[in-house]
C-alpha positions as CSV (number, residue, x, y, z in Angstrom):
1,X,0.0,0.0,0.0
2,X,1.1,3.3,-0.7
3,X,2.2,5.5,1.8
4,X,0.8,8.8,-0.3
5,X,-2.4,10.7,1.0
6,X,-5.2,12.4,-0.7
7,X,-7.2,15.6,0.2
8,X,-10.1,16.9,-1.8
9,X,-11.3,19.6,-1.0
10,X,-14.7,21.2,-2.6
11,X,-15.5,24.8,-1.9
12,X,-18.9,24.4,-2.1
13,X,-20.8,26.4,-5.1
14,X,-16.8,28.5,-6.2
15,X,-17.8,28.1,-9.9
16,X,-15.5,29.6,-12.4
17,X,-18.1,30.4,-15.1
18,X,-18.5,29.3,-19.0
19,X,-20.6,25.9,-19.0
20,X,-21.5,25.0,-22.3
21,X,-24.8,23.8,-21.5
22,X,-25.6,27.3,-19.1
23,X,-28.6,27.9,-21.7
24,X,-30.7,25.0,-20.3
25,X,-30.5,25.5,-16.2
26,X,-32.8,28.6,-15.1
27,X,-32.5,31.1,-12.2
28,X,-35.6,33.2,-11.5
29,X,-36.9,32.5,-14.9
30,X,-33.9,33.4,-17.0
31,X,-30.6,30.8,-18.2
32,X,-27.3,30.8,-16.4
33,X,-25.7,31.9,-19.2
34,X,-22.7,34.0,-18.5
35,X,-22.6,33.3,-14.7
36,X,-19.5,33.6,-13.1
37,X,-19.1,33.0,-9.7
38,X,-15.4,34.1,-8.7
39,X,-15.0,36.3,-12.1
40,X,-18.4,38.6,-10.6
41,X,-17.2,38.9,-7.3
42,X,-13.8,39.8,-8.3
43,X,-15.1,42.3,-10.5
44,X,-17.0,44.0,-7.6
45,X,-14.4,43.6,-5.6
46,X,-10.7,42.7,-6.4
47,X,-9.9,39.2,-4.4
48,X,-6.6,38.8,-2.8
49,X,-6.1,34.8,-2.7
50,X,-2.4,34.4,-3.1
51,X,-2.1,31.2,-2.4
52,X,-5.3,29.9,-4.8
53,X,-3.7,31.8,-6.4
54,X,-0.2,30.6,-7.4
55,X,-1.7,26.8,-7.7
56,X,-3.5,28.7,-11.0
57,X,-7.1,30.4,-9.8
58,X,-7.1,33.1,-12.0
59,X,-5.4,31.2,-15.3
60,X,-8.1,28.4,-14.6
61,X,-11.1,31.3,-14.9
62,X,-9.4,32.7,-17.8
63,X,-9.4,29.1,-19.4
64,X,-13.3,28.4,-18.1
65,X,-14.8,31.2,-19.2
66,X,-12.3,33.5,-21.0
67,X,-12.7,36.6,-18.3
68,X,-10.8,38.0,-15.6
69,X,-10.9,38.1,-12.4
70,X,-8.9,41.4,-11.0
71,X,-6.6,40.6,-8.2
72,X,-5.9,36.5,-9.6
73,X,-3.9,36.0,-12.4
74,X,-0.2,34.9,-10.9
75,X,1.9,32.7,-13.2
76,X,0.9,29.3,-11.9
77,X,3.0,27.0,-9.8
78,X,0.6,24.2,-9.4
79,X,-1.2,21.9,-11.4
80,X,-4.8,24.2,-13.2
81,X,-7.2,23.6,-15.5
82,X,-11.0,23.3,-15.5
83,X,-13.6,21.1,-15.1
84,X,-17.3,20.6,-17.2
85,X,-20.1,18.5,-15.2
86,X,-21.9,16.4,-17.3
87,X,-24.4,14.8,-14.8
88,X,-27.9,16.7,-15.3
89,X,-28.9,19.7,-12.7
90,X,-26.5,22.0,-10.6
91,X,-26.7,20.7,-7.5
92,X,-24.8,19.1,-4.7
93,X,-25.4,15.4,-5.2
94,X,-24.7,15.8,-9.0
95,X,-21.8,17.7,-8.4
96,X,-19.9,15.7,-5.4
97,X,-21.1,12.2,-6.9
98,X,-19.6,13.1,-10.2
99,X,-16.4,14.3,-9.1
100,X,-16.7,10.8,-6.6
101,X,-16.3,9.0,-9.8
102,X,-20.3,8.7,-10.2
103,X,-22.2,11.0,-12.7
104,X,-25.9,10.6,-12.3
105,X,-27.5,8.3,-14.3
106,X,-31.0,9.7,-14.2
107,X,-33.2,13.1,-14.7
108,X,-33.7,14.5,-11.1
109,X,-37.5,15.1,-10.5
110,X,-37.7,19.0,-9.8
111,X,-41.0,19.9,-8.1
112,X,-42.6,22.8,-10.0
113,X,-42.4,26.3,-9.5
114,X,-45.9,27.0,-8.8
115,X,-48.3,27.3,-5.5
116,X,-48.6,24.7,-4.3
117,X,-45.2,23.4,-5.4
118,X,-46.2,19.9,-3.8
119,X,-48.4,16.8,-5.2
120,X,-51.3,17.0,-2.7
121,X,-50.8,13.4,-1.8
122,X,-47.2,14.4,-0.6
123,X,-48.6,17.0,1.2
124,X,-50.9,14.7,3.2
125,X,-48.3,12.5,4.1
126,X,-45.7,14.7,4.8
127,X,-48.4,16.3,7.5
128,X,-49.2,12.9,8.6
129,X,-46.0,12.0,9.1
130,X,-45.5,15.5,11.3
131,X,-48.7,14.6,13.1
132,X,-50.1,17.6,12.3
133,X,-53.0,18.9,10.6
134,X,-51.3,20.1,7.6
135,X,-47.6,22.0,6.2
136,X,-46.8,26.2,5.7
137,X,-45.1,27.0,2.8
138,X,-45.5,24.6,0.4
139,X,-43.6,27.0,-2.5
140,X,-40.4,27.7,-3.8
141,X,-38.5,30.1,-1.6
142,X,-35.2,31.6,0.1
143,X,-34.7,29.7,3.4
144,X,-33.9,32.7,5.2
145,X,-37.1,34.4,3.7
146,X,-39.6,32.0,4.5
147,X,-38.6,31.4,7.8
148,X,-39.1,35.3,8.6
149,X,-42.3,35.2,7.0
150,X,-43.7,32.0,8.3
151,X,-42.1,31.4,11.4
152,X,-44.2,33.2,13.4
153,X,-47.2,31.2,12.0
154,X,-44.7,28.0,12.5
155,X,-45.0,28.9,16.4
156,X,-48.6,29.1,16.9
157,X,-49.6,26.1,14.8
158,X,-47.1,24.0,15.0
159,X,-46.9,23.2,11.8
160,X,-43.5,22.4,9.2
161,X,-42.3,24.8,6.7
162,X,-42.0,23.0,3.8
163,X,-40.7,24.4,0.6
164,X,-38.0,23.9,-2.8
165,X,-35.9,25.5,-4.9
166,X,-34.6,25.0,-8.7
167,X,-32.5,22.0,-7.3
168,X,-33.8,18.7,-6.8
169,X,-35.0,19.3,-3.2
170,X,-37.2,19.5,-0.2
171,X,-36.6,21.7,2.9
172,X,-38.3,21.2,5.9
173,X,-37.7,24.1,8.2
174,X,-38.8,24.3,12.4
175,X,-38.3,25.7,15.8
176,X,-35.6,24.0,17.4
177,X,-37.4,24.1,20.5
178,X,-41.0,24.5,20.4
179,X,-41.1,21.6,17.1
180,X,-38.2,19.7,18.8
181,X,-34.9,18.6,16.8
182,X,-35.1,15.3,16.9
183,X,-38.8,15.3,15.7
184,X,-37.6,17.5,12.8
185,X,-34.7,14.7,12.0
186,X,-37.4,11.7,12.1
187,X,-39.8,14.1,10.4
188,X,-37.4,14.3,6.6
189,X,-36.1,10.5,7.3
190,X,-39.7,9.7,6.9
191,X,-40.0,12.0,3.7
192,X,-36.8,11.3,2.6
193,X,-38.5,7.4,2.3
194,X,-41.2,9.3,0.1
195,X,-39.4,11.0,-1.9
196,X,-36.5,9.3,-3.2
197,X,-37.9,7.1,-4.9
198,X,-39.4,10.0,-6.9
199,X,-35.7,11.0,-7.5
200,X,-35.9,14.6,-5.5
201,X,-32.0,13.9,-4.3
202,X,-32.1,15.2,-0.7
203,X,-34.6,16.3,2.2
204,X,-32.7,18.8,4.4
205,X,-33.8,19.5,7.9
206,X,-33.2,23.5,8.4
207,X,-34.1,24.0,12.2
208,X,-34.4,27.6,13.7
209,X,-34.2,29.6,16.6
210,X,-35.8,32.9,17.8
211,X,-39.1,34.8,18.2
212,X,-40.7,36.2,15.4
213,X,-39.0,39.5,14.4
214,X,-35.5,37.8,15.7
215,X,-35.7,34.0,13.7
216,X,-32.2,32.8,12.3
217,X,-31.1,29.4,11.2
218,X,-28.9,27.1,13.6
219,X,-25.9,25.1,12.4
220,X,-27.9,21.5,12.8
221,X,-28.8,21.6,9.7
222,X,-29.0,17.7,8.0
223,X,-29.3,15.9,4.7
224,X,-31.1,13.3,3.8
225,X,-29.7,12.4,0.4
226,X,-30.5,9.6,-1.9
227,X,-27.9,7.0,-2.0
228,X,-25.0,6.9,-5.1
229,X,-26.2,5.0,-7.6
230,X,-22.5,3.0,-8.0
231,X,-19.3,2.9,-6.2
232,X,-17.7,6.4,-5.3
233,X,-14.0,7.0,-4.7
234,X,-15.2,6.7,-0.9
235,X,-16.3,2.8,-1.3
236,X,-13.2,1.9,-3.1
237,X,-11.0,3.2,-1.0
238,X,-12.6,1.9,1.9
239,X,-13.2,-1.5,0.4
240,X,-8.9,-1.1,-0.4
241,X,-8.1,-0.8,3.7
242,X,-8.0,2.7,3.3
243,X,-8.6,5.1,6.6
244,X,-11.0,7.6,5.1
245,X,-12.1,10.9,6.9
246,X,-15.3,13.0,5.9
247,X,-15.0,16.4,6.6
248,X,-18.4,18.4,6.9
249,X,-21.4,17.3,5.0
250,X,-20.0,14.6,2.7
251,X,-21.4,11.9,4.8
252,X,-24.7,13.0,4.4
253,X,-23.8,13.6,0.4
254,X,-22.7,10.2,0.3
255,X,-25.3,8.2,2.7
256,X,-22.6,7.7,4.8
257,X,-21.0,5.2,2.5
258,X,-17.4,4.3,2.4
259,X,-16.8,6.9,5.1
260,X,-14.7,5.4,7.9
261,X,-14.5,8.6,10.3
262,X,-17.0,11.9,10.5
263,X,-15.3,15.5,11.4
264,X,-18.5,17.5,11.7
265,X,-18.4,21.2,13.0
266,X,-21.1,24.6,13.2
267,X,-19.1,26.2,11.0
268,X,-16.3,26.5,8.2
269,X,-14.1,27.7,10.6
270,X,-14.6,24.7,12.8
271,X,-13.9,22.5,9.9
272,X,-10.7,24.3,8.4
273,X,-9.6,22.8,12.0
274,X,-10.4,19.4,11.2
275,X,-8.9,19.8,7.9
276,X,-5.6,21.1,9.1
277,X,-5.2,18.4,11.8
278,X,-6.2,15.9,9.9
279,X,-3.2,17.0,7.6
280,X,-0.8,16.7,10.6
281,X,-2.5,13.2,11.5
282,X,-4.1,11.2,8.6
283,X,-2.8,7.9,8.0
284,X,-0.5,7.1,4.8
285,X,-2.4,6.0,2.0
286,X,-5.6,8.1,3.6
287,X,-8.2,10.0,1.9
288,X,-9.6,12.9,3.2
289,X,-13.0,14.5,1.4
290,X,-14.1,17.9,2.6
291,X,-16.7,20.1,2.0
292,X,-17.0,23.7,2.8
293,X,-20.1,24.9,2.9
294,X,-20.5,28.6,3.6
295,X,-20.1,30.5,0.4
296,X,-23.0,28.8,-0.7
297,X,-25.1,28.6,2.4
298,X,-24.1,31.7,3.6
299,X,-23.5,34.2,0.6
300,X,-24.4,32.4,-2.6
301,X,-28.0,32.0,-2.0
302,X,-28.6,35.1,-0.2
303,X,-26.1,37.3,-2.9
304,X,-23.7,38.8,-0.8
305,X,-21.3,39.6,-3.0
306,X,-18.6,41.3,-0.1
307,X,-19.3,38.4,2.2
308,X,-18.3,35.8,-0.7
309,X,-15.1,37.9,-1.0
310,X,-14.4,37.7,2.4
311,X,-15.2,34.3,3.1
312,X,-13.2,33.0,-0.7
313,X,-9.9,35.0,1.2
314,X,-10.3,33.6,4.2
315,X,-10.4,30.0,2.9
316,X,-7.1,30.9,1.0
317,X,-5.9,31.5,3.9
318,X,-6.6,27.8,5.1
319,X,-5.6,26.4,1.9
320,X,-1.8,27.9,2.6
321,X,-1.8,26.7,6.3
322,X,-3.1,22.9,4.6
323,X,0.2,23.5,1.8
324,X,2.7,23.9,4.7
325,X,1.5,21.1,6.8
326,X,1.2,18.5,4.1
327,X,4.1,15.6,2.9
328,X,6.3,14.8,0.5
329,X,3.9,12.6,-1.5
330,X,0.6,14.1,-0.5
331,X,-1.9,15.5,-2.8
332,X,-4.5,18.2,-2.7
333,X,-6.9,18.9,-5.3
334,X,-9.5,21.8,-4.8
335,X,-12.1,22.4,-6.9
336,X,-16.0,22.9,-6.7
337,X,-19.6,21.4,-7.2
338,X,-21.7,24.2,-8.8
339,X,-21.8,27.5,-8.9
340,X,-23.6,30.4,-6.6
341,X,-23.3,33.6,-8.3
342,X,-24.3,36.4,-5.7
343,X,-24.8,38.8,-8.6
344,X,-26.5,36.9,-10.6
345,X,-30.9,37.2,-11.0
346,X,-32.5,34.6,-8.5
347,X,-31.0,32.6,-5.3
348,X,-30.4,29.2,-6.9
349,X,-27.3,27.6,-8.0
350,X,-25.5,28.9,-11.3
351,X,-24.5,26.0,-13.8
352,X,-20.5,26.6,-14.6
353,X,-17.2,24.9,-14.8
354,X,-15.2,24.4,-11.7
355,X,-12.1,25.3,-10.8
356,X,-9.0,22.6,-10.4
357,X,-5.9,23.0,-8.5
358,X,-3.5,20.6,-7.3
359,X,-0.5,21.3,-5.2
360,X,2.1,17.8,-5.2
361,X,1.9,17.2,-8.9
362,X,4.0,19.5,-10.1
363,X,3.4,22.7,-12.4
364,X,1.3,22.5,-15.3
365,X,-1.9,23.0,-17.3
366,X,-4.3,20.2,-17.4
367,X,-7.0,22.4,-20.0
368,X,-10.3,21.5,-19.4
369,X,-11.7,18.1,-17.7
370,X,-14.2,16.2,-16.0
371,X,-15.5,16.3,-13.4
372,X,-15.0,12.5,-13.2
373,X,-11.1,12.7,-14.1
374,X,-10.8,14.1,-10.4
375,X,-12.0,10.5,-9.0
376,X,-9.8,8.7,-11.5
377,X,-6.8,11.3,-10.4
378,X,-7.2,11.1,-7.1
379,X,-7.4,6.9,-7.0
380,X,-4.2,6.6,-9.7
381,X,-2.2,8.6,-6.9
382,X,-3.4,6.3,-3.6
383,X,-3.0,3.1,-6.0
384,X,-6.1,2.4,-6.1
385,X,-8.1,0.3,-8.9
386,X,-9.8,2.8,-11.4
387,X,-12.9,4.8,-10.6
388,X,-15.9,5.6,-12.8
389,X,-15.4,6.8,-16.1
390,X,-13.1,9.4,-15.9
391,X,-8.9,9.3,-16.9
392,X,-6.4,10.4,-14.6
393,X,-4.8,13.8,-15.8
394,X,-1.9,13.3,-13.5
């Protein structure tokens, strides 16, 4: 067994712009085309990410999409390119399962954007399964936005919020406290049964706290995603001996397969920890998967385009702590699911190509790939037997 590790980390929704199939995926009516997550904010705001960076941020944009992003643009010293999805829908499953090795095999079933946005059979059971009398919401919606405008109702009736976006997805949203957390986790395990086998790929439990005036979202927040629909990097490195850590929500991405060890935390900043010790204590021959969540959660959907800036230098930060702690032999590959563009029309997802950077394979171009080569990359450097469909670009 080799001795070399492997981190991958995705910075959840950091698209780079200039899909080729932008035209087809819709944000408040109108297509994606010309979305650019990190180009956009960069624009409005020049990004210092040195370290990003000098692995080749700003020549990957200027391969994705053929615009610039002021303040990127250093000569690079890693490994670059660009990747194109080609699993259907802009999303977190499609993204992380694809870049596992696993593009989706199926159409995801989208509930409509219409009131009610739900089949009125899935209503009744959703409520029965609540034990209440029936659901708020019941629409497509900002998280943030229907909680302010339904939670006070939320309180005095006691029923969910239930609602969906453009993704493939339903949210259940309730009072920590007066609903009951665990209630609200047995409440979208039972929907989650429902619903997957419609293909809607997760059910996410958004608890709140607060009084009405004053609600805001905890960080308990769980998914309940449908399972891969074939082996993921994960399984075959697990099924190969291999220690593997998931840090932040991959397990519930993944189902919890092939996931040997969960670093969970409230908050990117808790999980930059986990990543950085895991870099000082990961076993040879170890993958590590992380996910960092908070430019989409946090600034993506609600378009806060200086709070995206912050938050992308602040991860570059953590990415140059990661570069000083890893081994001869390691590898790191960042990249990204999807993109979140917070100038862009709507609150959903943009559909672009990703970013790639690897530090521990040298210094070059790679041009644009798939999403699958990461899987393929990643497994050639543990020694591990191939992965999906993709080719190794190292």
């Amino acid at each position: 067994m080799t001795d070399r590790r492997a981190f991958l980390i995705v910075m959840d929704s950091v698209g780079i712009g200039g899909a080729p199939d932008a035209n087809a995926y819709f944000n408040d009516g109108l297509p994606d085309t010309g979305a650019n997550t990190v180009a956009h904010i960069a624009q409005a705001r020049p990004l210092r990410m040195p370290h990003l960076d000098a692995l080749g941020l700003g020549a990957a944009i200027r391969l994705a999409s053929g615009e610039t992003a002021p303040g990127l643009g250093a000569e690079p010293q890693g490994l670059w390119g660009a990747a194109t999805e080609r699993s259907r829908g802009k999303d977190t499953p499609s993204g992380h399962w694809e870049i596992a090795g696993v593009p989706v095999p199926w159409d995801w079933h989208y509930f409509p954007n219409t009131r009610p946005a739900f089949p009125a059979d899935l209503t009744g059971r959703i409520a029965q399964a609540a034990g209440t009398e029936g659901i708020l919401g019941n629409e497509h919606a900002s998280g943030t936005e229907i909680i302010a405008r339904l939670g006070a109702e939320h309180l005095r009736t006691g029923w969910p919020i239930c609602y969906t976006s453009a993704d493939s997805v339903l949210q259940i949203a309730a009072h920590e406290e007066a609903f009951g957390l665990d209630r609200l986790y047995r409440l979208c395990r039972d929907v989650a049964a429902l619903v997957h086998p419609m293909r809607v790929g997760r059910v996410i439990a958004r608890p709140f706290m607060g009084a009405e005036g004053g609600f805001a979202r905890t960080p308990n927040r769980r998914d309940y995603a449908i399972a891969p629909p074939g082996p993921t990097l994960l399984d075959v490195a697990q099924d190969a001996g291999r220690a593997t850590h998931a840090v932040g929500k991959i397990g519930d991405i993944f189902s919890h397969r092939g996931i040997g060890k969960l670093h969970k935390g409230k908050s990117d900043a808790d999980l930059a920890g986990h990543l950085l010790a895991l870099a000082d204590e990961a076993e040879p021959g170890s993958l590590t998967f992380a996910n960092f969540v908070e430019f989409d959660s946090l600034y993506g959907h609600r378009r806060d385009v200086a709070g995206y800036a912050a938050a992308l230098e602040w991860f570059d930060g953590v990415a140059g702590a990661l570069i000083s702690r890893l081994r001869p032999g390691d590898l790191a590959i960042f990249t990204a699911d999807h993109g979140n563009d917070p100038t862009w029309h709507g609150t959903d997802h943009t559909r672009e190509r990703v970013p790639v950077l690897g530090w521990g394979c040298g210094a070059r171009g790679i041009g644009q790939v798939g999403f699958a080569d990461i899987a393929a990359s990643v497994a050639a450097h543990l020694g591990l037997p191939p992965v999906g469909p993709g080719r190794s670009f190292l």
